[in-house]
N, C-alpha and C positions, 0 to 999 in steps of 0.2 A: 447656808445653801449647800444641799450635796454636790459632788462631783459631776454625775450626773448633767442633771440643771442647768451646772454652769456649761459643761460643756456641751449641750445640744445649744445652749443663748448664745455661746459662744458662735459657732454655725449661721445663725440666722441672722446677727445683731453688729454694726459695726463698731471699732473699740472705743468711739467715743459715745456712742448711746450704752453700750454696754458699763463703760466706769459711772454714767450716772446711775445705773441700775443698781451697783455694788453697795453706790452709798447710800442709797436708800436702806439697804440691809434688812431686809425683810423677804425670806423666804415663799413666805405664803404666797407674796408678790411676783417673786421671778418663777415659782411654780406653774402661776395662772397666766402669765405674759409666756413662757415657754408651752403649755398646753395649747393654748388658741394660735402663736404664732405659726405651729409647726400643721396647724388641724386647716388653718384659715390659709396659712401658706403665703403670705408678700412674698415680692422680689426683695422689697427693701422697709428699712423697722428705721423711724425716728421717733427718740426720746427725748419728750419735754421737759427739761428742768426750771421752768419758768423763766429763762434768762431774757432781755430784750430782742436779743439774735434769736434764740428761741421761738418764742412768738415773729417776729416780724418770718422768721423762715414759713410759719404757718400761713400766715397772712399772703405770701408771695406765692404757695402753692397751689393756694387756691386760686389765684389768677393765672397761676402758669394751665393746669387743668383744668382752667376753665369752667369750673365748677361756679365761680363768682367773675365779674365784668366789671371795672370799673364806671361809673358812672360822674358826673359833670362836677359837682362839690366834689373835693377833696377826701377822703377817708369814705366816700359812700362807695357801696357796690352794690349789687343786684344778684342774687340769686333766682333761679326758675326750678319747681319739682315737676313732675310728671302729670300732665292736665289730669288724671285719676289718683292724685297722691299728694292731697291736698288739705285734707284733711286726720284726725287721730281714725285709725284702724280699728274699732271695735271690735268684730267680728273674727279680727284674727289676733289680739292682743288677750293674753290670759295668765293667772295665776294657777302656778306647775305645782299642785298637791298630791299626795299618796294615796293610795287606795282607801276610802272610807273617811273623808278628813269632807266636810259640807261647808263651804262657806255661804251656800244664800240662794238665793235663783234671781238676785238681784247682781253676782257678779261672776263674771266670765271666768271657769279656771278648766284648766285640762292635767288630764293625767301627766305624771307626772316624769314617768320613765320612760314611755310615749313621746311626748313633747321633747325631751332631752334629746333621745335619739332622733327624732324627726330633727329639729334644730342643729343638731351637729351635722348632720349628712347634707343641709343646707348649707352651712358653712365651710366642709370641705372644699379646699381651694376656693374659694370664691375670693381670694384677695390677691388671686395670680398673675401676677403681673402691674400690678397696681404697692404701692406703697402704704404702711403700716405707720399711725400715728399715734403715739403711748402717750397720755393727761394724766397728769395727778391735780388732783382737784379740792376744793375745801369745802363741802355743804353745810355753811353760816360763817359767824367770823371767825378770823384766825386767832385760835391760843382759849379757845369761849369752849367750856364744858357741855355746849348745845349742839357743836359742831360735829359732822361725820365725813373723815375722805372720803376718797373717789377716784378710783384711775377709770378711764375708760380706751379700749382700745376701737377704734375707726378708722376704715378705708377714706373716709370723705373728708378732704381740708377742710373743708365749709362747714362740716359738723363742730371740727376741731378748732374750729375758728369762731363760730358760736359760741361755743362753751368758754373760752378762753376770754368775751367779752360779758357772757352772763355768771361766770363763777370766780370766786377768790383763789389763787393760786395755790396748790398743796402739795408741790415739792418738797417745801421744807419742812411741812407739818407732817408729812411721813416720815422725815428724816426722824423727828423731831421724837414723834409719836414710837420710832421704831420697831424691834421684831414682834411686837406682841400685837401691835395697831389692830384692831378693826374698822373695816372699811369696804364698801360696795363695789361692785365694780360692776362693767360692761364691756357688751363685745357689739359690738354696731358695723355693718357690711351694706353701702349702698347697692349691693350685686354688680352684673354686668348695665351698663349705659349706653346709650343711644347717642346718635348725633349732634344731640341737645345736651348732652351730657346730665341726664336724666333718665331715674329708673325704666329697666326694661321688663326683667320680672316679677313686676305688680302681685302675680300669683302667688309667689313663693314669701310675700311681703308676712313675717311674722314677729309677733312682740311679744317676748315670754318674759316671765318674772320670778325666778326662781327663789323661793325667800330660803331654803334649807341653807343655798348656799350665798345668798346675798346676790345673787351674779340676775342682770337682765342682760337677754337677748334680742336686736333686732338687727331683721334684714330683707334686703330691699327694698325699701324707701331712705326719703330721703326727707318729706317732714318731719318739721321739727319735733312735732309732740310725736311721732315716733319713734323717732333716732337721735332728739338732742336727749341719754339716758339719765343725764342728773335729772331731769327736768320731773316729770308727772311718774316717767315710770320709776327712776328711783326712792318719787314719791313713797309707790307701794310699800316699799322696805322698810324707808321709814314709820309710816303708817304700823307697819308690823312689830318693827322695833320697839316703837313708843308704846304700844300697846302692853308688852310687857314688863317695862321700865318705869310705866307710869309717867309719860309726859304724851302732848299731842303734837301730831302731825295736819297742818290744816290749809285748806287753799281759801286762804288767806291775804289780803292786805294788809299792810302796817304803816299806819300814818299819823304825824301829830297833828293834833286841832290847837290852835293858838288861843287861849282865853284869855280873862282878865290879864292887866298888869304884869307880861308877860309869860303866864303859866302856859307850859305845851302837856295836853291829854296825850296818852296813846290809845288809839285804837286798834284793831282789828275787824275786816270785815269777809263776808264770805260773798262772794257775788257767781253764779253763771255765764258763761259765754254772752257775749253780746248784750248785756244790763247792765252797764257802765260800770265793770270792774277798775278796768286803768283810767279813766277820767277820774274817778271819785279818788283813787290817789295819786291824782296830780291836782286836787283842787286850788283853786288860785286861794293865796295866803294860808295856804298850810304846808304843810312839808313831808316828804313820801320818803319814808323807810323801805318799803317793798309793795307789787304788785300784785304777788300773784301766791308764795309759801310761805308759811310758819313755822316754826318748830317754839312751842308754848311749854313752858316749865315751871312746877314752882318754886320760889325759892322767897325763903322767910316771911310763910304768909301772904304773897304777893304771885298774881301771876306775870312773867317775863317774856316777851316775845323777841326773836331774830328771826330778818328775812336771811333764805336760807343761798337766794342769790345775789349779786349784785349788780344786775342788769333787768333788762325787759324782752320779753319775749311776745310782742305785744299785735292784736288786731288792729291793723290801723286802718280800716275801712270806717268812714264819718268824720274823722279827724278833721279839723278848721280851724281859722286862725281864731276864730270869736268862741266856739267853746272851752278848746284846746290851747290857750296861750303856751304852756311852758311846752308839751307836745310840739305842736307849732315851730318856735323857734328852736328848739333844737334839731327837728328832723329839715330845717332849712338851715344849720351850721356847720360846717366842717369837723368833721370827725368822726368815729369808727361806725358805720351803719351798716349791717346789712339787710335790705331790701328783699321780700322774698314775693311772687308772685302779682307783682304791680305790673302796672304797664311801665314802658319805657318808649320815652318818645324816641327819634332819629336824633334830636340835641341832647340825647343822655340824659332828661329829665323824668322824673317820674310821675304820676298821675294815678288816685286810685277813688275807689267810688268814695262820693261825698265829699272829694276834696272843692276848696276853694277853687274857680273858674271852669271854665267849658271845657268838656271834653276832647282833649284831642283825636282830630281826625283819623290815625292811625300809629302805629307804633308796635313792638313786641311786648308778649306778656306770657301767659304760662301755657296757651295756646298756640305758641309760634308767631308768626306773622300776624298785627289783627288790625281791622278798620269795624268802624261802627258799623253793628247790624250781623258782624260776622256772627254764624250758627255753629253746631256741634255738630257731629254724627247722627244725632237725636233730633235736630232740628231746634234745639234750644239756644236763646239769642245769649253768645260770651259776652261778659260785660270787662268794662276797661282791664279790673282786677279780679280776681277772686273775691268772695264774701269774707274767706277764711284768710286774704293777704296779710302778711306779718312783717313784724319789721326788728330785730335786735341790735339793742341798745345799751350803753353802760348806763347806769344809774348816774354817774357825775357828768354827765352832759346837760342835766336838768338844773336850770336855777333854783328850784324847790327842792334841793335834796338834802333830805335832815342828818345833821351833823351827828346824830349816834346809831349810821346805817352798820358802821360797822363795831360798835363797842361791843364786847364779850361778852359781858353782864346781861345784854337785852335792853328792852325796854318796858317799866313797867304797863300792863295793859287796864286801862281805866273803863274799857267799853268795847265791847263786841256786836258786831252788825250783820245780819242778814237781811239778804235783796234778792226779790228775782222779777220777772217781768211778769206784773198781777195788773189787768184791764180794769179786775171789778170787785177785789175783796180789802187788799191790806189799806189802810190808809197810808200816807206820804210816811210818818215818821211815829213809831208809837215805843212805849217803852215796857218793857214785859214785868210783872209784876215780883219775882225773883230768878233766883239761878236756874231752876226746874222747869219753872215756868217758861221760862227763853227756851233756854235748850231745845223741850219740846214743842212749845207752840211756834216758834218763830226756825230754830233751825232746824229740829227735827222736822217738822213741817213744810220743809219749801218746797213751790214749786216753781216752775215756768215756764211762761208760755213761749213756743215754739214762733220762729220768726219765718212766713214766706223767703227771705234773703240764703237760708241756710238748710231747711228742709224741704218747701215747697209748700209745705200746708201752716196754716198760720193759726194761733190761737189754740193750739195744741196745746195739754197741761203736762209737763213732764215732771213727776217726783224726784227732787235733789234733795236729799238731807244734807247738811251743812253745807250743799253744792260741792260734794266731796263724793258723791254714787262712782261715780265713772273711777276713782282712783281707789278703792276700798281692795285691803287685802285682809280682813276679818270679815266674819258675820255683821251684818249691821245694826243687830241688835245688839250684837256686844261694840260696838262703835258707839251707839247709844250711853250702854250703861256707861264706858269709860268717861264719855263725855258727862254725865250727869254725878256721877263720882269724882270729878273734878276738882269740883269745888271744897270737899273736902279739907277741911285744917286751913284755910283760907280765912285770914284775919277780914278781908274787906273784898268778896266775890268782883269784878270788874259786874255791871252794870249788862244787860242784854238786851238790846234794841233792834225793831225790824224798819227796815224802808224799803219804799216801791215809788219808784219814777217813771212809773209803767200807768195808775191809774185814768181813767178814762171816764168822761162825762156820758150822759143819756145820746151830745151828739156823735157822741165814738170820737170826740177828739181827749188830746193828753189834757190832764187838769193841772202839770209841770212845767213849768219851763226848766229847760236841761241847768242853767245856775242855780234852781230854786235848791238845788242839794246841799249848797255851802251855806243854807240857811239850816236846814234841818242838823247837820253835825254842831253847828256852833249851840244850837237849843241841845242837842245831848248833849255836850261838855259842859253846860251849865249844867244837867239835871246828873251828871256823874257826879259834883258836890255840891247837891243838893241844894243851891242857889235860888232856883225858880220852883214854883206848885207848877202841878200836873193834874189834868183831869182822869178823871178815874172812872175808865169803862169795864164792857163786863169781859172783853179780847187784853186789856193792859191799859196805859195810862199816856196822855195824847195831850201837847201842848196848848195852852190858853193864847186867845188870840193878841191879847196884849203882848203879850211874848213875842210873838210872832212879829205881829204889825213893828214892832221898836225893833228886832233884827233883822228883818229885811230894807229897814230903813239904814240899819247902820251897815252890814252887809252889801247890800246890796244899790243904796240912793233909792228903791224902790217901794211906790205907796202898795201897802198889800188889802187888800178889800175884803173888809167883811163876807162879802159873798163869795167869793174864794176859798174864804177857810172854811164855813160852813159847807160847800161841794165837796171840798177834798177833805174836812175830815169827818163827813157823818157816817155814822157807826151803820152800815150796812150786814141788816142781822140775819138773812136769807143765805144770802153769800158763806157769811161766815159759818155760817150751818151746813152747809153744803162741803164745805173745806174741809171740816170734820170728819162729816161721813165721808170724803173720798180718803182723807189720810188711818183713818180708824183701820177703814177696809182694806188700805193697803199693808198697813200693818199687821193685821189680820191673815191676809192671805197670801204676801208676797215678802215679807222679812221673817227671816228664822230667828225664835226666840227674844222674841220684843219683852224688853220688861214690862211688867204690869203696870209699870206707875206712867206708864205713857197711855195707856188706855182711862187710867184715872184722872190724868192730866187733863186731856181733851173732853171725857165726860162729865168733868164738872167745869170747862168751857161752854159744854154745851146748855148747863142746865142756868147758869148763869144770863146763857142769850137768850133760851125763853124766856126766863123770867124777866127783863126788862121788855122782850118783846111783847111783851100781855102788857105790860105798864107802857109805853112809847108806841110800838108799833113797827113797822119792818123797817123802819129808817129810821135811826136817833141824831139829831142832829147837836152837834159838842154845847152849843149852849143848853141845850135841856138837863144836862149833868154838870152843867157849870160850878152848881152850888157844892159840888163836893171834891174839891179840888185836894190834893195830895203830895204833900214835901215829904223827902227820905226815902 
């Protein structure tokens, strides 16, 4: 460290935050913590070294400021953000490129010199009078070749108190890693606060992404997917990084399925907002590595996944004791919770939509004061919680939680899944016919439909590829290719599988019941070695009903009905044709530089579903292709 450096930290920093600074010994580090210190301006700078003092000091400031409330269990508190600041910022979150550099018109970026300078001059002083909170952090497990630090500096305990219950601690892995370490960082400023102790200038609310120099910016808010920066936005970097190193970044679940004679499958799954991402990895009798990141590698032939946190950052709006068992009892046990945008009754309990029993009559939530029937400024009725309420949580709270969440190695992935919410095309569970095939038909292709709960308009189709759009800091065509180049040198590809829990009957009701999904992984982890036949249509390949009927018996105690399967799995060839040309087209005309073999992928999808359509007719029903069933 120069002179300098030290002595301007010296100024700001008191001498026991400062000797932890020393022993980290990394300049680059006390450069970027002296930069933003002195630009951002505290009264007062605490550094974490992950000690238990350490933490619990964090934990205590945010109830001294109020930031978080204790609530009636033990270890739970309550958080509230600003009734407009409740959701991820689109419109002002962006990746900071140089003049001439395109990434898409499918993702948000801003000039790059521009944005810098606009971002600092927000940042000046904004943390005056307020205190300064310095994380080092681990993204994946600690001492694992998958893993990337993290400091991040934040005005907000509650940020830093998030992070501290969603990421593995990386004190010592900078120690460790020393002067040459690379590593992300963030500068996070809830701004000036209100009465509520909730953001005040919503306007000035910006999320930059600098990938030149690894660094995200936010400020002014106070949600999480804005301001907790490991999270979605440090996504981006990684996203970028992988990109060039040849591994993936992917929003992601990681979960084992328990088969035979105690064999555990890993999977990976890619889900959207509100389509039962955290349910499906908390399914009862399997066991959850992660919710929500991946970071996928290969290594000897094999692909490897880590979750890249070790908490949940999770929707809990639905949540109940009869879907949600392991959910459930831990958000009713004593231990580290924070609650963000629920109600809270006058007994310090909380309440949020969907939960088990009646509504309480009144209480506060992220509206201030509320009673049923209260309206907005708009005239629109608040309901108990927000749609978008959250709740973070460590992963070992959970009875399910698989014993190799944090081994360095990974886990190897035997099957990959995309889902999104489809009324009338994907069947419940189907399996794509190889690597290429997946990729594009199933994840290159997702879509989903939009929920009245969250936009207002319902049945809305919105294009996610890998359900990864909203976090992309490349072209998405070259998201593509990396992802189809993959597989490459890959002795045994994992398997690519699509499900939809979303399908719907002629009466517009689900043709699922929300358990019927622990039936559908258990038939993939059979067909990842190859144990059962598959029927073989002209979209992929679709479970026999014997299959079926013997695991949801054992599964589940329940008789599954011929007429059942034939609903939920006839080959709907209208549909499927339709799906086509909306993704062709978008390809076409809204992703920059689509590889061509995704045009040929879909076009001989499509020539496929007429040709059985001339032979069947616009509806195939799975027994009509029964005779040609498919192992391997």
């Amino acid at each position: 460290m120069t002179e300098d450096i030290a002595e301007r930290l010296k100024e700001r920093i008191d001498r026991n935050s400062l000797d932890k600074l020393m022993e980290v010994n990394n300049t680059s580090i006390c450069k970027f913590i002296s930069q933003y210190i002195e630009l951002c301006n505290p009264n007062k700078v605490f550094v974490c070294a992950d000690t238990p003092q350490d933490f619990n000091y964090i934990r205590e400031s945010a109830l001294r400021s109020g930031e978080e409330r204790k609530l009636e269990i033990p270890g739970h508190t309550i958080h509230f953000d600003n009734y407009y600041d409740q959701g991820r910022d689109k419109k002002n979150t962006g990746i900071l490129v140089p003049p001439g550099v395109n990434l898409g018109k499918s993702i948000e970026t801003k000039e790059r010199a521009k944005a810098l300078e606009e971002i600092h001059e927000i940042l000046k002083d904004i943390m005056k009078g307020k205190e300064a909170f310095i994380c080092f952090f681990c993204l994946g497990p600690i001492e694992s070749e998958f893993s990337i630090p993290c400091i991040q500096i934040s005005d907000s305990s509650c940020v830093a108190h998030s992070e501290i219950i969603l990421y593995r601690p990386g004190y010592k892995e900078f120690i460790k890693r020393g002067p040459n370490a690379r590593f992300f960082k963030v500068v996070h400023s809830q701004g000036e606060l209100d009465e509520r102790k909730t953001c005040k200038n919503l306007d000035k609310r910006r999320i930059y992404i600098d990938l030149e120099e690894n660094i995200v910016y936010s400020t002014n808010t106070q949600y999480g997917g804005n301001s907790i920066g490991l999270k979605k936005l440090a996504m981006r970097l990684a996203i970028h990084l992988g990109s060039k190193e040849g591994w993936l970044t992917e929003h992601m679940l990681v979960m084992g399925i328990h088969g035979p004679k105690g064999r555990v499958t890993y999977f990976t799954g890619a889900f959207p907002s509100l389509c039962g991402k955290t349910s499906t990895a908390m399914l009862e009798g399997e066991t959850v590595v992660g919710d929500d990141i991946a970071y996928l590698h290969k290594k000897s032939g094999e692909v490897r996944a880590v979750n890249v946190e070790k908490g949940v950052f999770g929707i809990i709006q639905g949540v109940n004791s009869k879907d949600d068992p392991f959910l459930w009892k831990a958000f009713h046990s004593p231990g580290e919770i924070i609650f963000s945008n629920v109600l809270v009754t006058p007994e310090r309990h909380v309440h949020w939509i969907g939960k088990d029993g009646e509504v309480p009559p009144k209480g506060e939530n992220h509206s201030g004061e509320w009673w049923i029937g209260k309206e907005d400024k708009d005239g629109k009725e608040i309901l108990c919680s927000h749609p978008n309420a959250r709740l973070t949580i460590a992963l070992d709270m959970f009875e399910n939680l698989d014993p190799r969440l944090n081994d360095p190695a990974g886990v190897v992935v035997g099957g990959m899944v995309y889902g999104g919410r489809d009324s009338d095309t994907w069947v419940p569970v189907e399996e794509s016919f190889d690597w290429t095939h997946g990729i594009i038909t199933k994840g290159a292709s997702l879509e989903s439909e939009t929920t009245a709960a969250t936009l207002g308009k319902e049945g809305i189709r919105e294009f996610n590829p890998m359900s990864n759009l909203d976090f992309l800091s490349i072209p998405v065509g070259k998201y593509i290719q990396i992802n189809l180049d993959f597989a490459r040198d890959l002795k045994k590809p994992p398997k690519i599988f699509s499900v939809n829990y979303f399908l719907k009957g002629k009466d517009g009701k689900f043709l699922n019941e929300k358990t019927d999904k622990r039936v559908w992984y258990k038939w993939m982890e059979l067909r990842v070695h190859n144990e059962i036949e598959a029927i073989e249509t002209p979209v992929g390949r679709i479970p026999r009903y014997e299959d079926l009927k013997k695991l949801f018996k054992e599964v589940l105690n329940k008789n599954y009905k011929k007429e059942d399967y034939i609903e939920q799995f006839t080959i709907r060839i209208s549909e499927n044709l339709a799906k086509i040309d909306r993704i062709i087209d978008i390809y076409k005309t809204k992703v920059h530089d689509t590889p061509q073999i995704v045009f040929e992928v879909l076009e001989a999808e499509r020539r496929r579903l007429l040709d059985y359509q001339k032979k069947y007719g616009h509806y195939i029903e799975p027994d009509a292709l029964a005779h040609h069933p498919r192992i391997g």
